[in-house]
MARVEX-239938 format. One record per residue (C-alpha): y, x, z negated. Coordinates in steps of 0.5 Angstrom, whole numbers, padded with zeros to 4 digits, always signed. Layout:
YXZ/...
//
This chain:
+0363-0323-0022/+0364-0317-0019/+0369-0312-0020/+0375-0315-0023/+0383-0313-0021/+0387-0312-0027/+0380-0313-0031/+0374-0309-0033/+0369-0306-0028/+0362-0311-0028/+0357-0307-0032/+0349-0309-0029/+0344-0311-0034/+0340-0307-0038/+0332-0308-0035/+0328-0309-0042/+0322-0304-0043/+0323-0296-0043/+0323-0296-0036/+0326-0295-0030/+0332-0292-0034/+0338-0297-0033/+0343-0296-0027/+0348-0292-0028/+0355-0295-0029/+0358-0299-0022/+0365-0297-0020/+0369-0301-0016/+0367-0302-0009/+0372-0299-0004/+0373-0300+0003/+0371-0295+0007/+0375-0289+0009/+0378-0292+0016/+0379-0299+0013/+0383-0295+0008/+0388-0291+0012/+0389-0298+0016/+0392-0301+0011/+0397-0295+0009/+0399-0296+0016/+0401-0302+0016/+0404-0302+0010/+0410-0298+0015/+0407-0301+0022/+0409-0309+0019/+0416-0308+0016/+0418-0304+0022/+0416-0310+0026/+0419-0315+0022/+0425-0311+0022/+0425-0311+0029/+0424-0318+0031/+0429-0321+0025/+0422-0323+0021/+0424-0320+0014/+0423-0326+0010/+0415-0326+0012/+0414-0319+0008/+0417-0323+0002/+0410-0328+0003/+0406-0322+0005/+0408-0320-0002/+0407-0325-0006/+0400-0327-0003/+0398-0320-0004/+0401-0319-0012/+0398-0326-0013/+0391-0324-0011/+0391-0318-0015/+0393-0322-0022/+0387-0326-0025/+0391-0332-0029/+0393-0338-0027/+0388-0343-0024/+0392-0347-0020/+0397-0345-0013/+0403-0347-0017/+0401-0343-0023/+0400-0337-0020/+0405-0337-0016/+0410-0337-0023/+0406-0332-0026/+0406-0328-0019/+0414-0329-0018/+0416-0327-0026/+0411-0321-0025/+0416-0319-0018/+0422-0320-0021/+0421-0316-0027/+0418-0310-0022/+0423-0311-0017/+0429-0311-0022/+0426-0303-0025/+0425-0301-0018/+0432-0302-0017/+0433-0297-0021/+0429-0291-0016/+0432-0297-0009/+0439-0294-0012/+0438-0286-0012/+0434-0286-0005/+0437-0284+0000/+0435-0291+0004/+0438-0296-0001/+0436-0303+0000/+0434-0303+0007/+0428-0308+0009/+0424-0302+0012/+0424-0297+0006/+0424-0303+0000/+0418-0307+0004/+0415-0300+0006/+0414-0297-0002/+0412-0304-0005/+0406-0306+0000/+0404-0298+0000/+0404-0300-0008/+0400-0306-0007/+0395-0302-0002/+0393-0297-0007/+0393-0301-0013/+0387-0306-0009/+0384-0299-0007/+0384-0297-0014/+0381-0304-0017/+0376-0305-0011/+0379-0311-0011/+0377-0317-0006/+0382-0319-0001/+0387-0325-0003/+0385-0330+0001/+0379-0330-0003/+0382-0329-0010/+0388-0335-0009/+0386-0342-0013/+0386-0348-0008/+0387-0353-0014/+0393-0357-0014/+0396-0362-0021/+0399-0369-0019/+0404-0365-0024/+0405-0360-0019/+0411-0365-0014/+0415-0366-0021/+0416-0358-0021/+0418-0359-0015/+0422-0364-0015/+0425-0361-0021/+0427-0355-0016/+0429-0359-0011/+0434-0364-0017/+0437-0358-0021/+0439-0355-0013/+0441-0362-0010/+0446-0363-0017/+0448-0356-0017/+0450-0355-0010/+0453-0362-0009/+0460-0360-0010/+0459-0356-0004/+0456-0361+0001/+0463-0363+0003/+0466-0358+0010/+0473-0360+0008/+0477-0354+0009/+0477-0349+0004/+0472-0354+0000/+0466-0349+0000/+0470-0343-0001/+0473-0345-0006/+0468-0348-0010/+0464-0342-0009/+0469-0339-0012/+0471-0342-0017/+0473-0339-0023/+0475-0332-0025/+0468-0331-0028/+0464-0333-0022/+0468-0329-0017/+0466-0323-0022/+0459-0325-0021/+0460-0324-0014/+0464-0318-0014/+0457-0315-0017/+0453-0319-0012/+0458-0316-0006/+0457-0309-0009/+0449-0309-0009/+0450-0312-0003/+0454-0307+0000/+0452-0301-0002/+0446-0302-0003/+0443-0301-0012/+0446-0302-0017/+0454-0300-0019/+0453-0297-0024/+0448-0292-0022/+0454-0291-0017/+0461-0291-0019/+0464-0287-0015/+0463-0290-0008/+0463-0298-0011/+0470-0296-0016/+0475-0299-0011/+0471-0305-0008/+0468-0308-0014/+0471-0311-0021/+0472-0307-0026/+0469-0312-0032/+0462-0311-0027/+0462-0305-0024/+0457-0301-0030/+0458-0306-0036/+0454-0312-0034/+0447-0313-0033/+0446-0313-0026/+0439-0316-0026/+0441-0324-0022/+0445-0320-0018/+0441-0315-0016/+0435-0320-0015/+0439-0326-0011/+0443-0319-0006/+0435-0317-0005/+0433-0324-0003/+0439-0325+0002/+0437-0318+0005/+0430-0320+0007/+0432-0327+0008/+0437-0325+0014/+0434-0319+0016/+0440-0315+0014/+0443-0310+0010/+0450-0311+0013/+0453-0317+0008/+0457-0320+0015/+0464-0323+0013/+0465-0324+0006/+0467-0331+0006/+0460-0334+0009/+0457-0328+0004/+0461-0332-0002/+0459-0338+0001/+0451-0336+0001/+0452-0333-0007/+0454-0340-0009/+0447-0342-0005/+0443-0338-0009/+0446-0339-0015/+0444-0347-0014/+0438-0345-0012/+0437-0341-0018/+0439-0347-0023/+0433-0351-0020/+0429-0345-0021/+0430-0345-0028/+0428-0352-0028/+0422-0352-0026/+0421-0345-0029/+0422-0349-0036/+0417-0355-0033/+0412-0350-0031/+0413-0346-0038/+0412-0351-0043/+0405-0354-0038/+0403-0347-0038/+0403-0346-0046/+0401-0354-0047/+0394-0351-0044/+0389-0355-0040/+0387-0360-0046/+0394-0363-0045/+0393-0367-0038/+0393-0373-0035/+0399-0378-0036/+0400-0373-0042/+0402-0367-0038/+0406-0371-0034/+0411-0374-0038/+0412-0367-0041/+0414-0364-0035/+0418-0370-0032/+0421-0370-0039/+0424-0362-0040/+0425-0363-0032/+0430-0370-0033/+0433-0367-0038/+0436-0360-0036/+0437-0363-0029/+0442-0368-0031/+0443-0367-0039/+0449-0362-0042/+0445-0355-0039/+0449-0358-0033/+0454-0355-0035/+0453-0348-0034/+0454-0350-0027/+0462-0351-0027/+0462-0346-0032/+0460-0341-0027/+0455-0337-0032/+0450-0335-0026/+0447-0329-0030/+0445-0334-0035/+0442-0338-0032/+0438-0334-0029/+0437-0330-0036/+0435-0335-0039/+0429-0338-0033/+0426-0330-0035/+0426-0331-0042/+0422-0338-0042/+0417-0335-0037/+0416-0329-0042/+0415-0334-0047/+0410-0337-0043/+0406-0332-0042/+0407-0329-0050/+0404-0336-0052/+0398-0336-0048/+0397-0329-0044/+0391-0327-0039/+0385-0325-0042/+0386-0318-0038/+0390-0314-0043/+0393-0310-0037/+0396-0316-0034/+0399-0319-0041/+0402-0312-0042/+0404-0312-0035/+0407-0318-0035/+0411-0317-0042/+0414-0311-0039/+0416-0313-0033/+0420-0320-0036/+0423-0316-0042/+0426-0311-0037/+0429-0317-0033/+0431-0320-0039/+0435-0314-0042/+0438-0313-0034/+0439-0319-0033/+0443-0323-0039/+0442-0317-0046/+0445-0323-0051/+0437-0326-0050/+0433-0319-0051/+0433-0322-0058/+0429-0327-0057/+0425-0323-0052/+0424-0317-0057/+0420-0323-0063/+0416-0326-0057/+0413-0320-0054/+0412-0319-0063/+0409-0326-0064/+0405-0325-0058/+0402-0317-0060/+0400-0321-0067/+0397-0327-0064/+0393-0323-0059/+0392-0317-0064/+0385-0317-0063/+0384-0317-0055/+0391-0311-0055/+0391-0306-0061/+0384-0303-0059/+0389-0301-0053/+0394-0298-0057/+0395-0292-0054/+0396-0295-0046/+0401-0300-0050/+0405-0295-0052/+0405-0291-0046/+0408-0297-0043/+0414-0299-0048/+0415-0291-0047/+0416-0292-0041/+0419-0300-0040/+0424-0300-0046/+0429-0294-0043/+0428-0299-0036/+0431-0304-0040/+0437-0301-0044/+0438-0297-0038/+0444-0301-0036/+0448-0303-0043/+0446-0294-0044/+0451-0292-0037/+0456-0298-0040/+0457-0295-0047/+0458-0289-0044/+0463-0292-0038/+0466-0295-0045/+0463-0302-0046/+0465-0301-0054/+0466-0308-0056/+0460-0312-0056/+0461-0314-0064/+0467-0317-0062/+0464-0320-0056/+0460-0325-0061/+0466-0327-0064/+0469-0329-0058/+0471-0337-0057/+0472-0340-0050/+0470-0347-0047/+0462-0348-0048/+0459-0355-0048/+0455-0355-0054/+0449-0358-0055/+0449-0364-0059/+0445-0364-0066/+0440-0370-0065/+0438-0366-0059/+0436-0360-0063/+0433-0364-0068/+0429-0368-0062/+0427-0361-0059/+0425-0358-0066/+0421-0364-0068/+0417-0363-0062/+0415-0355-0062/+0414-0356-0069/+0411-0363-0071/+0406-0362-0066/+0402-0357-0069/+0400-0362-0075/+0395-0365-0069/+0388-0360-0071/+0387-0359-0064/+0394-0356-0063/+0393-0351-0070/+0387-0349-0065/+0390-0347-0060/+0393-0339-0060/+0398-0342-0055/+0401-0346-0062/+0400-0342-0066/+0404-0337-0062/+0410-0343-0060/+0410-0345-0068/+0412-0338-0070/+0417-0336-0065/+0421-0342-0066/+0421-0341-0073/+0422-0334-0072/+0429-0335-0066/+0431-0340-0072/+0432-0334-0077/+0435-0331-0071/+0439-0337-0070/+0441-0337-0078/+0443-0329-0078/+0449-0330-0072/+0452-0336-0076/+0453-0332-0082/+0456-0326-0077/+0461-0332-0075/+0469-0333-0078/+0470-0338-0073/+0468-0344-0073/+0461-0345-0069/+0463-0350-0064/+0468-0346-0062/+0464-0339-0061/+0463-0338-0054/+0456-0334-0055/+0453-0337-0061/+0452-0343-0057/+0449-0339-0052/+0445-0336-0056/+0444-0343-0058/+0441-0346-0052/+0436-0340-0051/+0433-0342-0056/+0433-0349-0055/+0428-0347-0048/+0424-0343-0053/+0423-0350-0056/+0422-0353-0050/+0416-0349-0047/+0414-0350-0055/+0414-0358-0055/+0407-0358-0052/+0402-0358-0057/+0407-0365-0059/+0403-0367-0053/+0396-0368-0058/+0400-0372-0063/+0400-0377-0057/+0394-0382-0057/+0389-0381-0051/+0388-0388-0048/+0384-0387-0042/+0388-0389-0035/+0386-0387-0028/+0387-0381-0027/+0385-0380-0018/+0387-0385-0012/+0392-0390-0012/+0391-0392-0018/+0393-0385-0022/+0398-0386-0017/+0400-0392-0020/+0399-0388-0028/+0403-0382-0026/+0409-0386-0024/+0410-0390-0028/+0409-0385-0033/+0415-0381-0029/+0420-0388-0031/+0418-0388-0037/+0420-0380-0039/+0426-0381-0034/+0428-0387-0039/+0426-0383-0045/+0430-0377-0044/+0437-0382-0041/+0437-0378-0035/+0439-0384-0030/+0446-0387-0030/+0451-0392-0027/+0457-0388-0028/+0461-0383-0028/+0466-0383-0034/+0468-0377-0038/+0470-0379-0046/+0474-0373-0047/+0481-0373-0053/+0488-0375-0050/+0491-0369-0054/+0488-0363-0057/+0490-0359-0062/+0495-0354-0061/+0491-0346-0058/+0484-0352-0058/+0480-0345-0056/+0475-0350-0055/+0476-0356-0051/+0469-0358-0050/+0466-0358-0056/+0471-0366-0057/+0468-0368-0049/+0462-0372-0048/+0460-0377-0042/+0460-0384-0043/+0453-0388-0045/+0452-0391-0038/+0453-0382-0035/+0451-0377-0036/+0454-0369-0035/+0451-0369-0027/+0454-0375-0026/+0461-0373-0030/+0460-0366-0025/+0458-0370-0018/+0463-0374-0019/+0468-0369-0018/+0471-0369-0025/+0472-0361-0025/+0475-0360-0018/+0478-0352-0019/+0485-0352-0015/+0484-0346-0010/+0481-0351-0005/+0488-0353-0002/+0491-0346-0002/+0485-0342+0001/+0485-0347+0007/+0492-0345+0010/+0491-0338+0009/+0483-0338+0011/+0488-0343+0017/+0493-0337+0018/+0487-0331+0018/+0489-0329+0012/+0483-0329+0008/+0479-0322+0010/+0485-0318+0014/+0483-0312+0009/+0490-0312+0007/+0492-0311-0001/+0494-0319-0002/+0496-0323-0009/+0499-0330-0009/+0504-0332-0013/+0503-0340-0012/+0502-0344-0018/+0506-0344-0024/+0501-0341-0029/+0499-0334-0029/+0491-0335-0030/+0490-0339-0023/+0495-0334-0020/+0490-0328-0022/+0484-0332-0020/+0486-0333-0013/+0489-0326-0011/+0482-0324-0015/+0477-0328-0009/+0482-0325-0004/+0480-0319-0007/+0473-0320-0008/+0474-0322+0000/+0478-0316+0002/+0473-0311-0002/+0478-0308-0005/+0477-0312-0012/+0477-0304-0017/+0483-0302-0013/+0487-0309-0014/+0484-0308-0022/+0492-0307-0024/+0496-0311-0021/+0490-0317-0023/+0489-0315-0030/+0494-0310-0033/+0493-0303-0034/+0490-0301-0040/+0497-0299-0045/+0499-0306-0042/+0495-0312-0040/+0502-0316-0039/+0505-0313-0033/+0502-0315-0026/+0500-0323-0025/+0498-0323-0032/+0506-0325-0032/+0507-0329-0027/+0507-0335-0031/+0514-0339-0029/+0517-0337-0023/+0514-0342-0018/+0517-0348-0023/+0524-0349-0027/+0522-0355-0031/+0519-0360-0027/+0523-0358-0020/+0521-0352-0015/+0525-0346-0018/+0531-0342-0015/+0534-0336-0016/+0540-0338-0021/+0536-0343-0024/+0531-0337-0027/+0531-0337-0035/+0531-0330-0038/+0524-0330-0040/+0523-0332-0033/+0526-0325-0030/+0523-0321-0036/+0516-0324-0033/+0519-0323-0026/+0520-0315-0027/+0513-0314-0032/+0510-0318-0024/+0514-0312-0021/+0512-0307-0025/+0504-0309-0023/+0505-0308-0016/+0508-0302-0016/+0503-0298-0021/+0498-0300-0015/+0502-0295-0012/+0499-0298-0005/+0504-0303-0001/+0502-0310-0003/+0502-0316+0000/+0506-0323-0003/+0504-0329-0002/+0509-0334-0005/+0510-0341-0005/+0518-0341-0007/+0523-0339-0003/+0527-0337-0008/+0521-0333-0010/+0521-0329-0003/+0528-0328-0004/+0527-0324-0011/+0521-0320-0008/+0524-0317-0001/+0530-0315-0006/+0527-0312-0010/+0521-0309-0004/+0528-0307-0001/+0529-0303-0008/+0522-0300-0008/+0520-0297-0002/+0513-0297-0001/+0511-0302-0006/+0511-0308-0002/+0508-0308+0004/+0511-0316+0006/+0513-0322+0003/+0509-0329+0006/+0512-0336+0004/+0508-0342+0006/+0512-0348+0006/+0504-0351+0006/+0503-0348+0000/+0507-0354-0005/+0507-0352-0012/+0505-0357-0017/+0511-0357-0022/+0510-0365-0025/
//
């Protein structure tokens, strides 16, 4: 074949007899000296004219069509394309680390420049040929459900956001305090330009504490970089379109992990599973996760986690059936474990027993190359621990603890499980599968993540569905089981049915209703089957909810079940110029003091200014009561708006712990109230505390909920 990229150089035939002697060993052919000095030049002169003309988004393609052409694996366009995207986000999320200590951040110019110069010399050092001679040209029929499976899982999540009434987009886009976090993370990357945590000092004050260097910034880095080439620009622009844009990319990142689940459990199945067969693995997989209990990550916010966990199945891919080149199965492997590790650390071990299963099965092609392969865990491992070892050190020292959190998750039920693990495990009874290394591999690691599974219960004092990790954990390794489920494609019988023209056609959809119906994933209705009552410091409300048999959890979420309350109030202050005027700004508009911290917390995150608002949103370290934290009950006295005479003493004892917070900021604040008893207590006590309070805004449109 030639000189091959990421693969051995052609060695010519020895000639029988004694003579002429055999040619020496060819070396990879390479450009002539010109050609060569062209392409380094361009790899600045491109980016400085896409720079210039606002056309950043075709150095993203530029680079994708160039990796891909160096990478022999994948048979397919959208194969390749998968492999070449998992490879790129791994590279790109370790060169973040170098993006965040030069001096030039991530300006389009300087991050284009350096991968393409990169590019440039690894097909000058391979003599590789030019990509548009080593893309494929083959397409599945299979191919348009991945895409729709992108399509659908971006369409249920961003559906909330379809609407342009006021306030509607913001506030769904914030709206949790965890998805507010998540943006802040976004915002300072963004901004400043690498990671916060290799910045401390300059993000301190404009990023959120709880993201500044403990939380693995790999999703934000990776959606902060794409927004930069996307619009051409470092320069974020108003904060609200930013925020706005975030939740775009965050729905598009749950249909990315659709589709990459889809993909995966295809590209593990191998080529013997094809026809109607890998049609209804993939319409299966792509159905479930778009409407099914995954969903719920959407209205819960966990943005890294879906992320995380579309790494984490591309690298199962890949571990259970690699390319025959070592140095792209290496590669590959690095690459996605330090995304993985960066992106979402609860997952690293699962990602540590796949790359162990795939060193097993593949032992034979790897080990000869043991010493390049420690090279590249000497070098990968540290990349990957970069961030939880700069966390530890700013004092993220309660990861035990943090496994035994509660909190509100959506478990996934036991017939689901026991469906999946029948698929990844029953498949392996059919003789075809047990010769494939692919399935020897899914067996293994499932069964491997099983133990691992088994060993967080017994770490457990709380009962299981009310632990916020461990389910979780639980759903990582339900998408191992997922990419595994192909080798139960060969138990399938093999009736032959048309496979080309309309009549294929005609096969592929029908196949396509019938893993839809299989899976539930239609629906006629949208009610949510939830208790009347809970029990009292219930720390897991969802664990009793389930939809309907005529819904689902998309259309429970589409319907508009999970409204956050921040819409209405965040339309009359962006209608009052309020939003982004750089003013320190807390609210004390609602009852409780949660939604209270949420909303001051997005004008922050809006304001830059989230680090510096940290105490009077949270509390200080000695005491995590003063502040909002403690605003609970000064908007409402039973049922009616609150006055002053009709304040309880808890009430002033939790109106002077708010006070106390405001002035341990020592930076004069803005209230926003909605009582007038509440405006008239602060501007006393303002009056009382020079410098404390900056002014007190009451807004009759603001009406408290007391009912």
């Amino acid at each position: 074949m030639g000189s091959q990229a990421l693969g051995s150089p052609a060695e010519a035939e020895s000639p029988i007899g004694s003579s002429p002697p055999p040619p020496a060993r060819r070396g990879p052919k390479r450009p002539r000296p010109w050609v060569i000095a062209a392409l380094f030049a361009g790899a600045w002169i491109v980016p400085v004219l896409t720079q210039l003309t606002r056309t950043d988004p075709l150095l993203v393609v530029l680079i994708v069509f160039g990796t891909g052409g160096l990478l022999r694996v994948g048979a397919t366009v959208i194969d390749r394309l998968f492999i070449t995207t998992a490879l790129l986000i791994g590279l790109a999320i370790a060169a973040g680390l170098l993006f965040s200590v030069w001096p030039w951040g991530l300006q389009p110019i300087a991050v284009a420049g350096f991968a393409l110069t990169v590019l440039v010399a690894v097909y000058v050092w391979f003599g590789a040929e030019p990509p548009w001679r080593s893309w494929p040209r083959r397409l599945l029929g299979s191919d348009a459900i991945l895409l729709l499976g992108l399509a659908g899982g971006t369409v249920v999540a961003y559906w909330q956001s379809f609407s342009t009434a006021a306030g509607n987009r913001l506030g769904e886009a914030g709206r949790t305090g965890d998805r507010l976090r998540q943006f802040s993370l976004f915002d300072g990357i963004h901004r400043f330009g690498g990671y916060t945590f290799l910045m401390q000092g300059k993000a301190k004050e404009a990023t959120d504490p709880a993201m500044l260097a403990v939380y693995p910034p790999g999703q934000h880095f990776i959606y902060a970089l794409g927004d930069i080439f996307l619009r051409s620009s470092e320069n974020p622009g108003n904060a609200v379109e930013e925020m706005i844009r975030y939740n775009i990319w965050v729905s598009l990142g749950y249909g990315f992990m659709v589709a990459s689940v889809a993909w995966a459990a295809r590209w593990a199945a191998g080529p013997s599973l094809k026809g109607w067969r890998r049609v209804f693995l993939t319409t299966a997989i792509a159905a479930f996760l778009t409407v099914g209990a995954f969903t719920s990550a959407i209205w819960c916010t966990w943005d890294s986690q879906v992320f995380g966990m579309a790494e984490l199945v591309l690298l199962a891919a890949i571990c259970f059936r690699p390319p025959t080149d070592w140095r792209a199965h290496a590669a590959l492997m690095a690459a996605l474990f330090i995304a993985v590790c960066m992106t979402y650390e609860l997952f690293a071990a699962f990602a540590a027993i796949l790359i162990a299963v795939s060193l097993f099965i593949y032992r034979d092609r790897l080990l000869p190359h043991w010493k390049p392969l420690l090279v590249i865990t000497i070098v990968s491992a540290p990349t990957a621990l970069s961030e939880y070892a700069v966390g530890h050190a700013a004092g993220l020292n309660g990861s035990a603890a943090a496994t035994q959190s509660t909190g509100f998750t959506i478990p996934l039920s036991w017939a689901v499980l026991t469906v999946l693990g029948c698929f990844s495990l029953l498949g392996f009874a059919a003789r075809p599968a047990r010769r494939l290394p692919s399935a020897r591999a899914g067996v293994i690691a499932v069964l491997l993540s099983a133990l691992a599974v088994l060993a967080y219960t017994f770490t457990q004092s709380q009962p299981l569905a009310d632990v916020y990790y461990f389910q979780k954990f639980v759903q990582a390794w339900a998408l191992i089981m997922m990419v595994a489920a192909g080798a139960f494609g060969h138990l399938l019988r093999r009736p032959k049915f048309p496979s080309v023209g309309w009549k294929g056609f005609g096969v592929g959809v029908c196949v396509f209703l019938l893993a839809i119906g299989a899976t539930r994933s239609f629906w006629w209705s949208a009610d949510l089957n939830a208790p009347a009552s809970y029990p009292a410091n219930d720390p897991n409300q969802g664990a009793s909810w389930a939809p309907s048999a005529s819904s689902t959890w998309a259309s429970v979420w589409m319907i508009g079940n999970f409204k956050p309350n921040n819409i209405g109030p965040l339309a009359v202050l962006q209608a009052e110029h309020k939003l982004t005027d750089k003013i320190p700004t807390v609210t004390v508009i609602y009852n409780d003091g949660g939604s209270n911290v949420d909303l001051s917390l997005q004008l922050a995150v809006l304001n830059q200014d989230a680090g510096l608002m940290s105490v009077v949103d949270y509390g200080t370290a000695t005491n995590q009561y003063v502040g909002l934290n403690s605003a609970a009950g000064l908007v409402c006295s039973g049922t009616s708006v609150a006055t002053e005479a009709s304040w309880s003493s808890q009430q002033l004892r939790n109106l002077a712990l708010f006070e106390a917070g405001i002035k341990a900021e020592g930076v004069p604040i803005r209230v926003i109230v909605s009582t007038p008893a509440l405006r008239s207590a602060l501007e006393k006590w303002g009056a009382q505390n020079p410098g404390a309070i900056r002014d007190v805004i009451y807004y009759s449109a603001l009406t408290p909920s007391c009912s």
